[in-house]
C-alpha positions in Angstrom: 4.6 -25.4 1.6 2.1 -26.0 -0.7 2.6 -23.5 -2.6 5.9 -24.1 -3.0 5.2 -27.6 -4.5 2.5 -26.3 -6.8 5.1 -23.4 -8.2 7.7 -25.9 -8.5 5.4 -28.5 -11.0 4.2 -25.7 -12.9 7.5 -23.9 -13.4 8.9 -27.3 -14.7 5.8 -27.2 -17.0 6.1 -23.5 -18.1 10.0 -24.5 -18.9 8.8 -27.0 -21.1 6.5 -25.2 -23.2 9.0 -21.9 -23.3 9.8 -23.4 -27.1 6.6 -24.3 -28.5 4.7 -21.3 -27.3 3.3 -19.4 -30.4 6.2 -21.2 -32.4 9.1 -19.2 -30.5 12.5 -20.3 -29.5 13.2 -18.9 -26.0 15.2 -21.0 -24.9 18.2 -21.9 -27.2 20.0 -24.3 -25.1 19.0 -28.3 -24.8 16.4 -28.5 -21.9 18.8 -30.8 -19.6 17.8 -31.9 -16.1 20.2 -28.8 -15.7 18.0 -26.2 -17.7 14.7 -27.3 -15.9 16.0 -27.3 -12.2 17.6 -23.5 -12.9 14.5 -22.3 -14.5 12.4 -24.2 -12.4 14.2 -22.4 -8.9 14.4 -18.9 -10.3 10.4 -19.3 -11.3 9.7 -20.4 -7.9 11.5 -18.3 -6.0 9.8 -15.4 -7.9 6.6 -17.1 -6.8 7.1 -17.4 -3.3 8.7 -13.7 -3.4 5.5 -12.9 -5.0 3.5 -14.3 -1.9 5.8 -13.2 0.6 4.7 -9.0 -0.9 1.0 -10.7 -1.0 0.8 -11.5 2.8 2.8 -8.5 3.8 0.3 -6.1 1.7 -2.5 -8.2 4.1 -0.6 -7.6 7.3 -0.5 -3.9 6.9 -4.2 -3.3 6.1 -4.3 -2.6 2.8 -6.5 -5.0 1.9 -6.0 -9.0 0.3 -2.3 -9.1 -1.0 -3.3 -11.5 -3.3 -6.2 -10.4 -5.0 -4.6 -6.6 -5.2 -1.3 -8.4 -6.9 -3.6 -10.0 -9.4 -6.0 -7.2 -9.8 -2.6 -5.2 -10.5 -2.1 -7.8 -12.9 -5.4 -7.5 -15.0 -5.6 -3.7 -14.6 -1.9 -3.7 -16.1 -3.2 -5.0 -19.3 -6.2 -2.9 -19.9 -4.6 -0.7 -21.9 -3.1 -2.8 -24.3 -6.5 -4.3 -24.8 -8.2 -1.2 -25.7 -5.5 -0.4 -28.0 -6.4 -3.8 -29.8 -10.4 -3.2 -29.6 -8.9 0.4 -31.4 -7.1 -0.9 -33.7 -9.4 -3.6 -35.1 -12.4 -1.8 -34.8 -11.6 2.0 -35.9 -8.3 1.7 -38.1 -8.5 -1.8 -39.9 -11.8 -1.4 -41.2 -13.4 0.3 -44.0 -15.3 3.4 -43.3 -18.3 2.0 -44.3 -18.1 -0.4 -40.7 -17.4 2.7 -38.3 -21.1 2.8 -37.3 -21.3 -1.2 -36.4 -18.0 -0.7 -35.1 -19.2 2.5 -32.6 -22.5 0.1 -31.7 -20.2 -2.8 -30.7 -17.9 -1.1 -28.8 -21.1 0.6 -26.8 -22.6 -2.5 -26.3 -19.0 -3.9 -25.0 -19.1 -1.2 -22.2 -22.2 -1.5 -21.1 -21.7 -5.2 -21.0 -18.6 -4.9 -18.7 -20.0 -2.1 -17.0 -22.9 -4.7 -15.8 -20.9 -7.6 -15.1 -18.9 -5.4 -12.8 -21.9 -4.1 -11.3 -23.8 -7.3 -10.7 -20.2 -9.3 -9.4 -19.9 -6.1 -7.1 -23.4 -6.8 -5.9 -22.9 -10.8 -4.7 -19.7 -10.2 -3.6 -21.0 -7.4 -0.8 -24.5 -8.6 -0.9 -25.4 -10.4 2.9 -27.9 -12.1 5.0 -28.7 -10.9 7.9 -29.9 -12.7 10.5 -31.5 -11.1 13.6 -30.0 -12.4 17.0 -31.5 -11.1 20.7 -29.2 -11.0 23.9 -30.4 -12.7 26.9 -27.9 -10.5 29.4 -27.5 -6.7 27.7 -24.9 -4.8 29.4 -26.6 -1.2 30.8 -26.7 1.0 27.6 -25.8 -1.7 25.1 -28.2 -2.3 22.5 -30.6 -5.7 23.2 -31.0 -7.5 19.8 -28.5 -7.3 16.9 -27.8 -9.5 13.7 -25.4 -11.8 12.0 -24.2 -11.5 8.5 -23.9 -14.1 5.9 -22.3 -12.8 2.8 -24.1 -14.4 -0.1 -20.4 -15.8 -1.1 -18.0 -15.9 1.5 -15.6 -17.9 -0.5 -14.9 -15.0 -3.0 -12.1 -15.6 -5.3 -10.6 -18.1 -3.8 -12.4 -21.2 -5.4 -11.1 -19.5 -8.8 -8.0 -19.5 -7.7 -7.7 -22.8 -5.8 -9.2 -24.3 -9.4 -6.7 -22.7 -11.8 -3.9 -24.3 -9.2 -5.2 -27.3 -9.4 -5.8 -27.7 -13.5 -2.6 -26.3 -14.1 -0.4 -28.7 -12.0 -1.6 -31.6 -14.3 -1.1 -29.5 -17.0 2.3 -28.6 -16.2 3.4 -31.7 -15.6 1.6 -33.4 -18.9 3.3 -30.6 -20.8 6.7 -31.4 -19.6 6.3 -34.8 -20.5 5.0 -33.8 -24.0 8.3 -31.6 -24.1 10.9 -34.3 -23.3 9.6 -36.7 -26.1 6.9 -38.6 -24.2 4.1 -37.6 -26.2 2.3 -40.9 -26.0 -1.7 -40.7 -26.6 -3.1 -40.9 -23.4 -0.6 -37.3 -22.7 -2.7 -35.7 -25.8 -6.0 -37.2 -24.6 -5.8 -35.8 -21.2 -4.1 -32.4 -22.4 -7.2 -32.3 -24.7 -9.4 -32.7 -21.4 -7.6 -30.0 -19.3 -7.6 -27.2 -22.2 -10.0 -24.7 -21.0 -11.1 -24.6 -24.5 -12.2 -27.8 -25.0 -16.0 -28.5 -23.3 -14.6 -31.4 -21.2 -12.1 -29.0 -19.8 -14.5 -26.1 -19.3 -16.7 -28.6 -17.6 -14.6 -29.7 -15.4 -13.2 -26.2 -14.0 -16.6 -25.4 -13.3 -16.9 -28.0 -11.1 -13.7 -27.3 -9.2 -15.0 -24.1 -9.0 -18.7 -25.0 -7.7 -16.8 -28.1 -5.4 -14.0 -25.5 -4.1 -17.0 -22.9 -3.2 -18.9 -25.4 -1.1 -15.0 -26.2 0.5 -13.9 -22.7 1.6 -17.5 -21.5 2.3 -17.7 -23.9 5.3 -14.2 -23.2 6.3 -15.0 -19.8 6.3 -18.6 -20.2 8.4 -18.6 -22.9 10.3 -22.1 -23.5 11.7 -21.5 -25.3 15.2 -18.9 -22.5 15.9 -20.9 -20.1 15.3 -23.5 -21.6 17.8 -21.6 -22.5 20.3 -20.2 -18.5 20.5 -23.7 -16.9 20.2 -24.3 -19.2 23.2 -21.6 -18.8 25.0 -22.3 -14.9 24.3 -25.9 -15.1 25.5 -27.3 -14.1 21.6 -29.9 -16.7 20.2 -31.7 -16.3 17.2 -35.3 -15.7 17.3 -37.6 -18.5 17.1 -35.0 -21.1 17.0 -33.6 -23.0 19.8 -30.4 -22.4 21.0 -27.4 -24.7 20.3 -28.0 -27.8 18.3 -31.1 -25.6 16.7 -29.0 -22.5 16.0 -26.2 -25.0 14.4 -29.3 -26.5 12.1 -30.7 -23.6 11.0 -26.8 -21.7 9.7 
């Protein structure tokens, strides 16, 4: 249900700026009440239709919906980008640029090529924390351990802080749209831009804040206790229960 509100507000907001994005007229008609409730359902229901393939992608075992939709997403548009990079690089320039051009586009590999490597590396990267059984079943193995990924949340802070910067963004640009562009609309527009420092700042911090948020939803340290003792697992050298709890 939330995500149906969210869609909803931003849908209004991407309505409003279908006629002032890069200049163009998309829409030709007056935007009415009319024209933003119609656009506004059809985007939403494409949302929620959107989800709906997400979870069902989950439910099978295929992996995150989600994440594969919006990895299908990005992927989608890769090679349009290295068209660009080609273009700008190899064909509008003179030839006396191909050999800085060739060293910058080596340099651009590389790069992505590391930041793919080291966000592959936190993202499986865990902590292992050795537990011993007090009762071990004949043949089963007496100690073990519990993993802690390095970053449990994943991508979901990212996500959780795009939703919630472009709500207020949807909704300011609607109301820049419909005529109500007073100053305190263009000030705060001005602080959500993710191009502006103040806005960069503060999706940082929803980021950092929304980490903190789903890490302890996902591991929840006096759960976690309470079933390694009700297991008969304790960690070694720390007391079981309100100890096990303080040390997670």
């Amino acid at each position: 249900y939330i995500a149906l509100v969210l869609a909803f507000v931003q849908s209004i907001g991407i309505t409003a700026g279908f006629n002032t994005l890069a200049g163009a007229q998309l829409i030709k008609t007056a935007l009415t009440p009319q024209v933003f409730l119609t656009i506004g359902i059809i985007l939403t229901a494409g949302s929620m239709i959107v989800t709906w393939l997400g979870e069902q992608i989950t439910d099978k075992g295929y992996g995150n919906g989600v994440s594969m939709i919006i990895f299908a997403g990005i992927v989608s548009s890769i090679p349009e980008m290295i068209q660009g990079i080609y273009v700008d690089y190899f064909v509008n320039v003179p030839s006396s640029r191909i050999t800085s051009s060739i060293i910058f586009v080596i340099i651009l590999i590389i790069t992505v090529l590391l930041i793919i490597y080291f966000t592959t590396y936190v993202q499986q990267a865990e902590y292992k924390i050795p537990i011993q059984y007090t009762k071990v079943a004949q043949g089963a193995p007496s100690s073990s351990y519990l993993p802690l990924k390095v970053n449990p949340a994943g991508v979901i802070p990212v996500i959780f802080a795009s939703s919630s910067t472009a709500a207020p963004a949807a909704i300011l640009q609607f109301l820049s749209a419909t005529g109500h562009d007073w100053a305190w609309v263009r000030v705060a527009q001005e602080m959500l831009a993710t191009t502006s420092p103040t806005g960069i700042a503060m999706y940082a911090l929803l980021i950092i804040l929304f980490t903190f948020f789903y890490t302890f939803v996902q591991i929840n340290p006096e759960k976690a206790a309470e079933s390694l003792q009700k297991s008969g697992a304790y960690i070694h050298g720390v007391r079981p229960g309100k100890g096990t709890e303080e040390y997670m």
